[in-house]
C-alpha positions as CSV (number, residue, x, y, z in Angstrom):
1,X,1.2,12.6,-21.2
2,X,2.3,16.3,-21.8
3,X,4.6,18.2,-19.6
4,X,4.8,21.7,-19.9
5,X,8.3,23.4,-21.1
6,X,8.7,25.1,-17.8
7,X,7.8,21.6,-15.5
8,X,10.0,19.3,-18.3
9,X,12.9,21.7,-17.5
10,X,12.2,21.8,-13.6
11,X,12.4,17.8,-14.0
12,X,15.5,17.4,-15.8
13,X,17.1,19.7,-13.6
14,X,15.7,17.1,-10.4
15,X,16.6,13.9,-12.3
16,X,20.7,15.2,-13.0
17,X,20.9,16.4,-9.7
18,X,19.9,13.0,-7.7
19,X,22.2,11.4,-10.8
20,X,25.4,13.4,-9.6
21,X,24.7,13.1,-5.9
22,X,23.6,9.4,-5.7
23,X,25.7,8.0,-8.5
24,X,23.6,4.2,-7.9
25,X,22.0,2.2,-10.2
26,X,18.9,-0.6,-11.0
27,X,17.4,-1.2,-14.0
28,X,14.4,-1.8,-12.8
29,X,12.5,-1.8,-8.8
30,X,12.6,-5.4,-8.7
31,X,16.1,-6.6,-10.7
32,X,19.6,-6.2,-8.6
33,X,20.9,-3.1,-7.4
34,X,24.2,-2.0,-8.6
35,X,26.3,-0.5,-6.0
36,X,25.9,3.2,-5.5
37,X,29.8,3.7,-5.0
38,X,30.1,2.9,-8.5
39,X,30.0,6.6,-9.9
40,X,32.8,7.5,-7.4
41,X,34.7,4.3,-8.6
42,X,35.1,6.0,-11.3
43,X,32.8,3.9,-13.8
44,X,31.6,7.5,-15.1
45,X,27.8,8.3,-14.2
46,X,25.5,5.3,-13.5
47,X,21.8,5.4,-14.5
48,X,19.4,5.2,-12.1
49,X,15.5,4.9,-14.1
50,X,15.6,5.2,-17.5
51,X,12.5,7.0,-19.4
52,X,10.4,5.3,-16.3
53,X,6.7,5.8,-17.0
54,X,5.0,3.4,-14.4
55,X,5.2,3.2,-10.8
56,X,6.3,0.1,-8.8
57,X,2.9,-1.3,-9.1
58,X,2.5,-0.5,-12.8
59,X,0.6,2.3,-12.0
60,X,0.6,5.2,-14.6
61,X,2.6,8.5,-13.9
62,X,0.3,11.3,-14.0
63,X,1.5,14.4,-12.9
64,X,-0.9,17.5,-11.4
65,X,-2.0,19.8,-13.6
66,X,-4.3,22.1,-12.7
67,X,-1.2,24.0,-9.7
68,X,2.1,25.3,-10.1
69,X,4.8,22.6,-9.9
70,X,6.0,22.1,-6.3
71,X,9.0,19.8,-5.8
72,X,10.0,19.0,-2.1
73,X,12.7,16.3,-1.3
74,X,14.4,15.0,2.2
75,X,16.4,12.4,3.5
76,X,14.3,9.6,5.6
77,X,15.8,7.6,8.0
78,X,13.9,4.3,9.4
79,X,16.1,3.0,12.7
80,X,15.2,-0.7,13.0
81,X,11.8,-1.9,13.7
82,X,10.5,1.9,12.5
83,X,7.7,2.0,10.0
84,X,6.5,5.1,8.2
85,X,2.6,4.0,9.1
86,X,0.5,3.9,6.6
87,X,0.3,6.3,3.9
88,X,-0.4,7.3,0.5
89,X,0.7,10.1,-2.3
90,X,-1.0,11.8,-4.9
91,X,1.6,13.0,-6.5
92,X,4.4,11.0,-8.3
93,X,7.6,10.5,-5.4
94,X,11.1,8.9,-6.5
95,X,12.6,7.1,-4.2
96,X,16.5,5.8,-3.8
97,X,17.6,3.9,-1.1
98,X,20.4,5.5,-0.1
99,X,21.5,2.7,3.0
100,X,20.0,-0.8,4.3
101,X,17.1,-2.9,3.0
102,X,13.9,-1.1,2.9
103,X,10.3,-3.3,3.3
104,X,7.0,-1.7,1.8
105,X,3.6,-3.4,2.3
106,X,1.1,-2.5,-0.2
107,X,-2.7,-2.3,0.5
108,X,-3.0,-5.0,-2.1
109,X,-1.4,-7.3,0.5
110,X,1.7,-7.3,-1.8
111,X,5.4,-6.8,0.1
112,X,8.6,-5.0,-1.7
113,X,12.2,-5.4,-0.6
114,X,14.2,-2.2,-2.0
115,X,18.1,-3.2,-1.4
116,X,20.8,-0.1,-1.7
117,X,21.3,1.3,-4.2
118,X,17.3,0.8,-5.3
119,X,15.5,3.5,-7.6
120,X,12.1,3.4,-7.7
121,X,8.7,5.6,-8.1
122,X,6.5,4.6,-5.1
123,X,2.5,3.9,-6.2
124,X,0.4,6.7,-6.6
125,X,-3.4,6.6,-4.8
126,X,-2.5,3.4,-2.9
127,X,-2.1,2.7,1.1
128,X,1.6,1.5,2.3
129,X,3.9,0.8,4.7
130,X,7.6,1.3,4.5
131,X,9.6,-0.8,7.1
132,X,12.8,-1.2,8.1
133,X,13.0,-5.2,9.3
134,X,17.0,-5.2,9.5
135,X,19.6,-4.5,12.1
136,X,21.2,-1.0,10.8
137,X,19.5,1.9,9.5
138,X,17.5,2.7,6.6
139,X,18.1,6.0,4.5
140,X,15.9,7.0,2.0
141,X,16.2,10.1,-0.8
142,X,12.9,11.0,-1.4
143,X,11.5,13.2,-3.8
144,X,7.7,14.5,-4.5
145,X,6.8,15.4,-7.5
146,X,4.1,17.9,-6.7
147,X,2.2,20.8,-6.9
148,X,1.5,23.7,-4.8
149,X,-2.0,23.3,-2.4
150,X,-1.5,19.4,-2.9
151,X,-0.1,17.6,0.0
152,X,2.7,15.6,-0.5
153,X,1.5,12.8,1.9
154,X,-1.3,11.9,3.3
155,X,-1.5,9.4,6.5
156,X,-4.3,6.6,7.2
């Protein structure tokens, strides 16, 4: 995959930025989060995906090409029992999970739990459903990866 000098700097900028602010950690999706106080425990930075080329369904990151880069991010918050509804992206989105446990049902009838503290790239082209199934609130970083005339997401 090529990225252009101008989008590869736009990115790096993006990825130390949610470093500093979200100081968390997770090796991968699916292994245990490390706490996301640990960068203010002063452990030094914590990484949070490292050279990650797939998304959390082993989905290839592929990036738009043919638009100028558009990047868009925003903090969600699911209040128990809230779902997102379904929903799909065309563009690559990195996600953090900034407070409680988040749910996400795939189309392929397959179910995530993201803990705190979570990094992850959410699937590209496919349905879900982010939940929150706990009793406090879920807070999510998200950031979109996109290009301009390309929406961000697109609901069922």
């Amino acid at each position: 995959m090529r990225v252009s000098p101008g989008r590869r700097g736009v990115l790096v900028i993006v990825c130390a930025a949610l470093l500093t602010a979200c100081g968390g950690s997770d090796e991968s999706a699916t292994d245990a989060a490390v706490s996301p106080t640990a960068a203010a425990a002063g452990q030094g930075p914590v990484l949070l995906l490292d050279a990650q080329e797939t998304t959390i369904l082993d989905q290839r990151i592929a990036y738009p090409t043919k638009k100028p880069a558009r990047i868009t991010s925003d903090v969600t918050v699911l209040e128990p029992g809230q779902e997102t509804g379904w929903r799909r992206h065309r563009v690559p989105v990195y996600v953090y999970v900034l407070e409680g446990t988040y749910t996400v049902e795939y189309e392929s009838a397959v179910t995530r739990d993201f803990p705190p503290g979570t990094a992850f790239i959410q699937a590209l082209k496919t349905d879900y459903n982010g939940m929150n199934k706990g009793t406090e609130p879920v807070r999510l970083l998200t950031v979109y990866l996109g290009a301009k005339g390309i929406r961000d997401i697109i609901e069922r």
